[in-house]
Structure formats: structure tokens, C-alpha cells
Short mmCIF file of the C-alpha atoms (twelve columns), coordinates in Angstrom:
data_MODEL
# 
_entry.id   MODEL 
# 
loop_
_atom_site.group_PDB 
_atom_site.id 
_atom_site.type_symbol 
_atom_site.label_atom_id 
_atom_site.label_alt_id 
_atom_site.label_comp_id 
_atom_site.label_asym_id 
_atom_site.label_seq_id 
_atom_site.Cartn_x 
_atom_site.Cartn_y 
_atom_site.Cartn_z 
_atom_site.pdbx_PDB_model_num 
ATOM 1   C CA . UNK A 1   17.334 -64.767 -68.392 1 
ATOM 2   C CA . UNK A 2   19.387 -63.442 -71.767 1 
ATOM 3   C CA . UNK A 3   22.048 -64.809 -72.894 1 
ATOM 4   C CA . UNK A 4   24.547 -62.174 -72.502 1 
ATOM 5   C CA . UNK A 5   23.759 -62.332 -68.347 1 
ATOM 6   C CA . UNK A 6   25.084 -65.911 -68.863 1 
ATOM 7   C CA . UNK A 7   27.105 -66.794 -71.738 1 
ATOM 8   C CA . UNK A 8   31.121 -67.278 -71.531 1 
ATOM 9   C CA . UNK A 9   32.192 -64.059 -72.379 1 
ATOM 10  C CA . UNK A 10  36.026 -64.774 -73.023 1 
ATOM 11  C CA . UNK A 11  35.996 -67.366 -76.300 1 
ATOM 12  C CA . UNK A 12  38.711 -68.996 -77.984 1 
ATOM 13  C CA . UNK A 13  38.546 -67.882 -81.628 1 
ATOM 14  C CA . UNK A 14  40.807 -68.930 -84.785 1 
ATOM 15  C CA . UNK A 15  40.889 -66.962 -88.282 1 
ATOM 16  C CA . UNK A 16  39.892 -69.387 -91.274 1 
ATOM 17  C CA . UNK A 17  43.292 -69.715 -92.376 1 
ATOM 18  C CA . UNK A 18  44.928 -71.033 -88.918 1 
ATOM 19  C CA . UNK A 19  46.107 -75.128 -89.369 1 
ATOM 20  C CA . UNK A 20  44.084 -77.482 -88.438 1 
ATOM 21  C CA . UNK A 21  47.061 -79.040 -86.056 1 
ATOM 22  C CA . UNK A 22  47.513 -75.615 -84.039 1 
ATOM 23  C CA . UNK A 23  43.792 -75.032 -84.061 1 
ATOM 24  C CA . UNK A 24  44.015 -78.122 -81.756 1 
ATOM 25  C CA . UNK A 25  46.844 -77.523 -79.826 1 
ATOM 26  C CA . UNK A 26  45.376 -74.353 -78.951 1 
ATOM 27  C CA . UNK A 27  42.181 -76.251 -77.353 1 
ATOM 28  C CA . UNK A 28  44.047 -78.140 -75.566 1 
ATOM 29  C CA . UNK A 29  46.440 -75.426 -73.807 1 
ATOM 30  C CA . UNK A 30  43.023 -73.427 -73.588 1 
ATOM 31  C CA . UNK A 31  40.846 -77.061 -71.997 1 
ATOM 32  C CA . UNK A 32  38.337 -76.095 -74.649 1 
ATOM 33  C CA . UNK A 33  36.339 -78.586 -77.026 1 
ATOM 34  C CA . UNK A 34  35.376 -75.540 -79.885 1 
ATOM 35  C CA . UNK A 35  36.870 -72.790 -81.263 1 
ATOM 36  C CA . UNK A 36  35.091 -69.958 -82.849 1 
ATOM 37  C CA . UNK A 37  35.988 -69.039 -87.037 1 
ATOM 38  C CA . UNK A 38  36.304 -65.345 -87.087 1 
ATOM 39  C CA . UNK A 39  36.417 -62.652 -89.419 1 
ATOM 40  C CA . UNK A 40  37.828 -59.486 -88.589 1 
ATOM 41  C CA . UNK A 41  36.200 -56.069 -89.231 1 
ATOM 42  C CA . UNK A 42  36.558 -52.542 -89.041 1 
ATOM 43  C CA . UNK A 43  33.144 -53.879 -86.497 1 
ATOM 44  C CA . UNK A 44  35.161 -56.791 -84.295 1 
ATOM 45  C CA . UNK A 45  35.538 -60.663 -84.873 1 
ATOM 46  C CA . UNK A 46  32.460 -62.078 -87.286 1 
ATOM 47  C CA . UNK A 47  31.952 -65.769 -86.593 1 
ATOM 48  C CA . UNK A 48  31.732 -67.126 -89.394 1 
ATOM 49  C CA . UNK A 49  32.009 -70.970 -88.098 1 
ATOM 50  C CA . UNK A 50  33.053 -73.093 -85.590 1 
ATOM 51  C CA . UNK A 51  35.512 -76.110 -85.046 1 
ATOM 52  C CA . UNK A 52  34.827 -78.366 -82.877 1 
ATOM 53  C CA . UNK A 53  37.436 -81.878 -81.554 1 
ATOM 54  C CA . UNK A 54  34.923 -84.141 -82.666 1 
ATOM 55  C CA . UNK A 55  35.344 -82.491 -86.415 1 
ATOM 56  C CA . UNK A 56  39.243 -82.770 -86.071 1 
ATOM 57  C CA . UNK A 57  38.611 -86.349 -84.557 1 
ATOM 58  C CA . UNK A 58  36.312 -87.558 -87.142 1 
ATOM 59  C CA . UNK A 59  36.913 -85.663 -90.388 1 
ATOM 60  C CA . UNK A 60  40.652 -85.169 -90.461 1 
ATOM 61  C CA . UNK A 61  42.442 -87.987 -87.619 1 
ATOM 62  C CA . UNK A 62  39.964 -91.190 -88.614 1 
ATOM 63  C CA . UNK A 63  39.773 -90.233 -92.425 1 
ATOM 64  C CA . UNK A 64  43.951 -90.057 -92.059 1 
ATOM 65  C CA . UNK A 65  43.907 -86.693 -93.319 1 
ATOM 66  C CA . UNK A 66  47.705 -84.604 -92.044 1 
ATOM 67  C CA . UNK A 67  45.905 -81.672 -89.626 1 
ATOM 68  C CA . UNK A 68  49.145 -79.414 -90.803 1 
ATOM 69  C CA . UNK A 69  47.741 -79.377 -94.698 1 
ATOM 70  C CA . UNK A 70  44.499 -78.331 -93.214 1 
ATOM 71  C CA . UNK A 71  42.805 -74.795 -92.316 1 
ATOM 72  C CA . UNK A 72  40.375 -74.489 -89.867 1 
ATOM 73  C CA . UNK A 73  38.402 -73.007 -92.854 1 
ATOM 74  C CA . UNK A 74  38.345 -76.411 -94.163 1 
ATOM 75  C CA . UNK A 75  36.941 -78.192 -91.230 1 
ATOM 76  C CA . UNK A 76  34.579 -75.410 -89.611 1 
ATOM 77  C CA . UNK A 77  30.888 -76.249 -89.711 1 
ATOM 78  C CA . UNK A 78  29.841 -74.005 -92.979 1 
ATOM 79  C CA . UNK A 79  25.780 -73.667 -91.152 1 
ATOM 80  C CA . UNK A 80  26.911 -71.724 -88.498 1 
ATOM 81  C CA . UNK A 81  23.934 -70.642 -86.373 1 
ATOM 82  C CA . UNK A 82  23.916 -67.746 -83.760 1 
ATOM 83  C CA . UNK A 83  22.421 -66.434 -81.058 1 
ATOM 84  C CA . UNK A 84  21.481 -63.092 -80.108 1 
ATOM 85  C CA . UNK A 85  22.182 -61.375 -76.837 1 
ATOM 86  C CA . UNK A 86  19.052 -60.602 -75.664 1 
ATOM 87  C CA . UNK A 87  17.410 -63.744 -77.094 1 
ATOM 88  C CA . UNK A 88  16.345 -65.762 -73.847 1 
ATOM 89  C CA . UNK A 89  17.769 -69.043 -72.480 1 
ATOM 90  C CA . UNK A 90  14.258 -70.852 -73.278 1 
ATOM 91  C CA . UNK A 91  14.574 -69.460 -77.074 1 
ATOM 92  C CA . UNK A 92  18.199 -70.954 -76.773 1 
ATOM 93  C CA . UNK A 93  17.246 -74.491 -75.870 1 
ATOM 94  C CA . UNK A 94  14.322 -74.462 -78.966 1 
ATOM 95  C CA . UNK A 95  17.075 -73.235 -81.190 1 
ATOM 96  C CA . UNK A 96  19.904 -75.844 -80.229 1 
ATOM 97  C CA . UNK A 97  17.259 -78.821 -80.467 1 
ATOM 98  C CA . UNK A 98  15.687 -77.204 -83.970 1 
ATOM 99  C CA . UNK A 99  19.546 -76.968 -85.254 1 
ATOM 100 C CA . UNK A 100 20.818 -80.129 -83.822 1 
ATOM 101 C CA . UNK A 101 23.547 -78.404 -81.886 1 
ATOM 102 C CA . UNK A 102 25.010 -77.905 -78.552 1 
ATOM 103 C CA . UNK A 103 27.099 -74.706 -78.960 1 
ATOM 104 C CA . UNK A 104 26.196 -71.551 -80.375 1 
ATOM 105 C CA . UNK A 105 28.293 -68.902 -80.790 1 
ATOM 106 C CA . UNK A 106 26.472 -65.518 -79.282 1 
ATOM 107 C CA . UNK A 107 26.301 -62.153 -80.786 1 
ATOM 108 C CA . UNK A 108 26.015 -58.597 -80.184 1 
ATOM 109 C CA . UNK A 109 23.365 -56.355 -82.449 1 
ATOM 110 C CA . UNK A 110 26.089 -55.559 -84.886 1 
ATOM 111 C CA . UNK A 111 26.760 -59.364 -85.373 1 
ATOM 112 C CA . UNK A 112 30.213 -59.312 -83.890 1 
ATOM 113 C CA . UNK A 113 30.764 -62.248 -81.541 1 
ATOM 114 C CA . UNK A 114 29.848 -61.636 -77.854 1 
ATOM 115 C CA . UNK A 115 30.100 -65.011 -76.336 1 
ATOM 116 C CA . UNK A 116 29.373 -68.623 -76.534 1 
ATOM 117 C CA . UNK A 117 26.682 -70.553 -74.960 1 
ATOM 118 C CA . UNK A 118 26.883 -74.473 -74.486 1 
ATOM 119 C CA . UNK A 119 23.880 -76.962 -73.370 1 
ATOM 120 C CA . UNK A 120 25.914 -77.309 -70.427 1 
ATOM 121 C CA . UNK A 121 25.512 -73.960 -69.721 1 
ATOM 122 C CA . UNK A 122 22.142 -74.081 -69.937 1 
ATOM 123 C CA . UNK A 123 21.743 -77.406 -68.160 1 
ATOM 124 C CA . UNK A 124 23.593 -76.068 -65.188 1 
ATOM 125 C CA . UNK A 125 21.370 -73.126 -65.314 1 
ATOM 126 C CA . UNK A 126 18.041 -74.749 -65.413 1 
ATOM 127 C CA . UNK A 127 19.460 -77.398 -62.646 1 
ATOM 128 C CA . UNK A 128 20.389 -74.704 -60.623 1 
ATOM 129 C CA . UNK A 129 16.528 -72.870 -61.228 1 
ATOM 130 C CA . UNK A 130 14.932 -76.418 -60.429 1 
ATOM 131 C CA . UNK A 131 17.007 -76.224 -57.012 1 
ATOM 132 C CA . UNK A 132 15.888 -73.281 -56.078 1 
ATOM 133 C CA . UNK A 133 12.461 -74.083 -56.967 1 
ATOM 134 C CA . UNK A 134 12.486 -76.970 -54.959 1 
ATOM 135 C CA . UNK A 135 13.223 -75.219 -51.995 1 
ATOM 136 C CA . UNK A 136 10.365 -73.224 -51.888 1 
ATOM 137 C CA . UNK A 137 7.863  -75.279 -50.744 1 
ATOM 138 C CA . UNK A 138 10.203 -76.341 -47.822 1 
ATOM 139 C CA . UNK A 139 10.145 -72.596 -47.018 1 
ATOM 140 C CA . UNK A 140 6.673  -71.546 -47.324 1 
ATOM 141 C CA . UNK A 141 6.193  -74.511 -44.910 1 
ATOM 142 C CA . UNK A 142 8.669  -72.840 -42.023 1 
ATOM 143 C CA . UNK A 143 6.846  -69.829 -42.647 1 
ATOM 144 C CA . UNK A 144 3.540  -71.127 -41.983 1 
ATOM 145 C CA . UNK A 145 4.636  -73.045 -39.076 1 
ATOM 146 C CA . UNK A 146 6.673  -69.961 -37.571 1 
ATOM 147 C CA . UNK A 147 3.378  -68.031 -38.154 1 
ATOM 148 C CA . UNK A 148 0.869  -70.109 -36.535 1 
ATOM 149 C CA . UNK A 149 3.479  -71.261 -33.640 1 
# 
């Protein structure tokens, strides 16, 4: 399965220059734990990184930093690694675990962002193929008994 059959198509996104303080307000009136850094082009919105509340939690609110002085420029992660579109769930899952991450922010061929794609996601996903999987030899059982019956 690709990624754009299964990745959240409607994403929260900031620009680099929105505060740090309304970069979290707006997770929490969206009940979202990352926001995407975009750039905007004549193309569409460029991630260029992502914020997640664990960076607001641990870089700015433990080190006593004031979220207001802050961009979410300053905080976003400056690696930011993508996904493509068509790239497949299994690539996804080698990717996150190469990268040490658990979001990735998924874009069209033009690099504009398309989506995002969690290791929930993907957890659900496989969970959901492993049910389904399960079932079948429950099935080809009734089969064989409804044939032979």
C-alpha cells in the first residue's frame, strides 16, 4: 500500500516565523501532537521542518525558555526527513526506524507537502492486515467443510 492511499491528508502546518506559544495553542484547539514548518511557493507549502509538543515540552517549558520570544523556526527539527507518495508503507517503517522518528511529513513529486504519516498509522494498518490475515485460515476451513459436507 502507498502512502498517499493512507496518509492524513488534512495537516496542521505553521510558517517558520509563527511563536512558539500559538504554535501550541494551535495543537491543542487542532488535538494534534506536530505541526508541519512550511514554506510557501509559487509550487504549494514546502516542509521544511516539523514541531513537535515534546520539543516545546523539553526545549523551551523545562529549559524555562518564554514560548512568546520563540519561532517555531527556532524549535523545528532542522533534519527533516520525508516521504514520498508512492513510496510503500514497508519502505516507511525502514525509514522511520533508520531516522529514529515516528512522523514523517509526506510529499507529492514536486516536493510540496501531501500528508503526514505517523507509526500509529502504520501500526493500525499492519494490525488491521494481521486481522485479516488471521481470519483466513478460519475461512478456508468453512470452505472445506461446506465442500466435503
Amino acid at each position: 500500500m502507498r502512502l498517499g492511499e493512507i496518509c492524513t491528508r488534512n495537516v496542521v502546518t505553521v510558517e517558520r516565523g509563527t511563536p512558539v506559544d500559538e504554535t501550541a495553542r494551535l495543537m491543542r484547539s487542532q488535538h494534534v501532537g506536530d505541526v508541519i514548518v512550511v514554506d510557501h511557493s509559487a509550487r504549494g507549502a514546502i516542509p521544511v521542518g516539523i514541531v513537535t509538543d515534546r520539543d516545546i515540552v523539553i526545549q523551551i517549558i523545562a529549559a524555562g525558555l518564554d514560548p512568546s520570544r520563540l519561532t517555531a523556526g527556532d524549535v523545528m527539527a532542522l533534519d527533516l526527513v520525508t516521504a514520498a507518495e508512492d513510496q510503500s508503507a514497508f519502505e516507511t517503517v525502514a525509514q522511520m526506524q533508520r531516522n529514529g522518528v515516528r512522523r514523517l511529513p509526506v510529499v507529492d513529486k514536486m516536493g510540496c507537502l501531501a500528508g503526514v504519516i505517523t507509526g500509529d498509522d502504520l501500526l493500525e494498518l499492519f494490525a488491521m492486515q494481521l486481522s485479516s490475515l488471521s481470519k483466513v485460515s478460519s475461512s478456508e476451513r468453512k470452505q472445506e467443510l461446506q465442500a466435503h459436507a
